[in-house]
Phi, psi and omega in degrees: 000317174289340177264355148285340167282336164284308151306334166276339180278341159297325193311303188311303182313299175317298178322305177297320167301313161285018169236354153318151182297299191241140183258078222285331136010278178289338139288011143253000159304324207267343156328297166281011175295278188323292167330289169331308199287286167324340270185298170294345202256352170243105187298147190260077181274345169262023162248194184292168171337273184325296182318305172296317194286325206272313192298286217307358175292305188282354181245349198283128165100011156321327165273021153323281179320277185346308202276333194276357165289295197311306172306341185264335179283336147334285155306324179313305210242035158300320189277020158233044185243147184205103166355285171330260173334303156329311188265322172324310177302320176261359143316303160310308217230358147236344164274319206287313190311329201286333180270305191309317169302319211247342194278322155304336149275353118352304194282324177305309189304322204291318183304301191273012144308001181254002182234332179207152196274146219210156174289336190254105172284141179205110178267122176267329186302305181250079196310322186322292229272142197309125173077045194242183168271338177280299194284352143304313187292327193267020155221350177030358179241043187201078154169197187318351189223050181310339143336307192291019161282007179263342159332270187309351165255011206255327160302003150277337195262348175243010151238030124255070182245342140336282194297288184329314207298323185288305165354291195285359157279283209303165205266347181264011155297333152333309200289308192287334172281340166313313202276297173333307174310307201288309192326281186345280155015301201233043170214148171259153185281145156332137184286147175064348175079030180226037143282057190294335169300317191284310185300334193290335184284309200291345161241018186292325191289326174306309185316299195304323173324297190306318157311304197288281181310326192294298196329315206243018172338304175281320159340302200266016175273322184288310173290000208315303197330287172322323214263305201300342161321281188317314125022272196293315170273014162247349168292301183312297188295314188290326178298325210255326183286324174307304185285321177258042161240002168069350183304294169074165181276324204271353239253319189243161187224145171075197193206147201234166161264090204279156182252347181223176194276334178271017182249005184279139183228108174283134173264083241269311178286327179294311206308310217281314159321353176259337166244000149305302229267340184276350163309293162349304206279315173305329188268350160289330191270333147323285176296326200268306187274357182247339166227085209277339173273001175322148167204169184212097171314284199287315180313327164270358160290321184306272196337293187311343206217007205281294186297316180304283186319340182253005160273320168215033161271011156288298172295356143254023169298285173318289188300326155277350178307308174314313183297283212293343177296300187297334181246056159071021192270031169267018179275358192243139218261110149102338192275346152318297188311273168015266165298325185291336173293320167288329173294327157337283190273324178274321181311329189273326174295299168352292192297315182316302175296341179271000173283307194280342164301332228244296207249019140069225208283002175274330209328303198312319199287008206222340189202340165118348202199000000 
């Protein structure tokens, strides 16, 4: 009798977590998300050869981890989803931030090209046309903000976010996802990021990844225990094969039809992120059950600052660079990185709160958050 009252108060535990509002879980996730995405994005050229090749391996490619939040947080919030209202919401609150960022500085590159010679061409005349300012916005990863190519694929995912929603009711979802994922897999991002249709494809199974964990949620809340070693060490081995096999997600593009088995090329860096997310996520859901009052501050000021922080920490990525370049420290090994990641992250919290004092209840449509 007592170990049936005992299985019923897990279930009830299980049950009650999945069915919270807020996930507090998923939000130091989306903590360590940013991270990655920054992390990748300030490359460590002041350490050695190896040494650089080892980090950027292991943080190179967070928007794994994005895209597979967005997808789990969909689902989390299916019973309020309404077509309309949704893309309206994403409207609001990822395309209007995505113009306030990046089409003002687009238009500032185009003006002082005509006064200094810039890394970026941005044609106003001709809006069409490659390397026009319209064809910047719709692709977004070849100008001043090369981050921003995750706009234009993640606005693929919400105006088929119909479609998904239906997917994920239906009985052959399983199916599409199993086959998406293996896409993932065994495919590379687009050269420049500026296939956002092709991107869309090459992370539609991460989304589904994502869709997929909400569905067996109390499974994995339950098992957590069980799962994050194992977990962790297969994150640790696919990551450690990416690096000596030298490939990396950036090392190959696109996706091929091998005509023999040796010609199949694993993307090794996605591959070792499909078990990253699930460590994360078992081992937050872990640390959530053995303690509910548990927090993590800076994860969740990251997580709270996330979307803001993924709008404009390339630039100040470019401004700190400069700074540790004039005053030499890539001559003290490792001490460039450092410093540009804390200049990196608080310059950018900074910019943010003074975004959000200046336009108060608009700040989401102005900065994402």
């Amino acid at each position: 009798m007592g170990n049936i009252i005992l299985v019923g108060e897990k279930r009830a535990e299980i049950m009650n977590y999945t069915e919270k509002k807020y996930l507090k879980s998923l939000n130091w996730f989306r903590g360590i998300a940013i991270i990655f995405v920054v992390l990748t994005h300030v490359y460590p050229i002041s350490f050695s050869d190896d040494t650089a090749y080892v980090v950027f391996s292991v943080f190179n490619n967070g928007t794994f981890y994005f895209v597979f939040i967005a997808g789990y947080l969909f689902w989390h919030l299916k019973d309020r989803f309404e077509y309309k209202t949704y893309l309206r919401k994403k409207i609001d609150f990822v395309v209007l931030p995505y113009i306030f960022v990046y089409l003002s500085v687009l238009i500032l590159v185009s003006i002082a090209s005509n006064f200094y010679e810039l890394p970026w061409v941005v044609n106003i005349l001709e809006p069409l046309k490659q390397e026009g300012i319209v064809w910047h916005m719709l692709v977004g990863g070849k100008g001043p903000n090369p981050p921003m190519w995750f706009i234009p694929m993640i606005c693929i995912f919400f105006i088929m976010s119909s479609w998904i929603y239906k997917l994920s009711e239906s009985k052959i979802f399983y199916f599409v996802f199993i086959v998406s994922l293996s896409f993932s897999v065994f495919s590379f991002r687009g050269p420049e990021n500026i296939y956002p249709v092709y991107s869309f494809f090459h992370y539609l199974g991460v989304y589904l990844f994502g869709i997929a964990c909400k569905k067996n949620e109390r499974v994995i809340f339950d098992k957590a225990s069980v799962m994050v070693t194992p977990m962790l060490v297969l994150y640790l081995i696919f990551t450690y094969v990416d690096v000596v096999t030298g490939f990396g997600a950036e090392k190959h593009v696109f996706f091929s039809i091998p005509t023999d088995i040796s010609d199949i090329i694993v993307n090794y860096n996605q591959a070792s992120k499909v078990f990253g997310a699930l460590f994360f996520l078992s081992l937050f859901f872990l640390i959530e059950k053995k303690n509910e009052k548990a927090d993590f501050k800076i994860l969740n000021t990251l997580a709270e600052y996330s979307f803001g922080i993924f709008f404009i920490h390339w630039y100040w990525i470019l401004v700190t660079r400069e700074i540790t370049k004039r005053l030499e420290f890539t001559q003290y090994n490792g001490i460039e990185f450092y410093i540009m990641v804390i200049l990196t992250f608080s310059m950018s919290i900074i910019s943010i709160k003074l975004l959000k004092r200046i336009t108060g209840k608009k700040s989401r449509q102005f900065c994402g958050c």
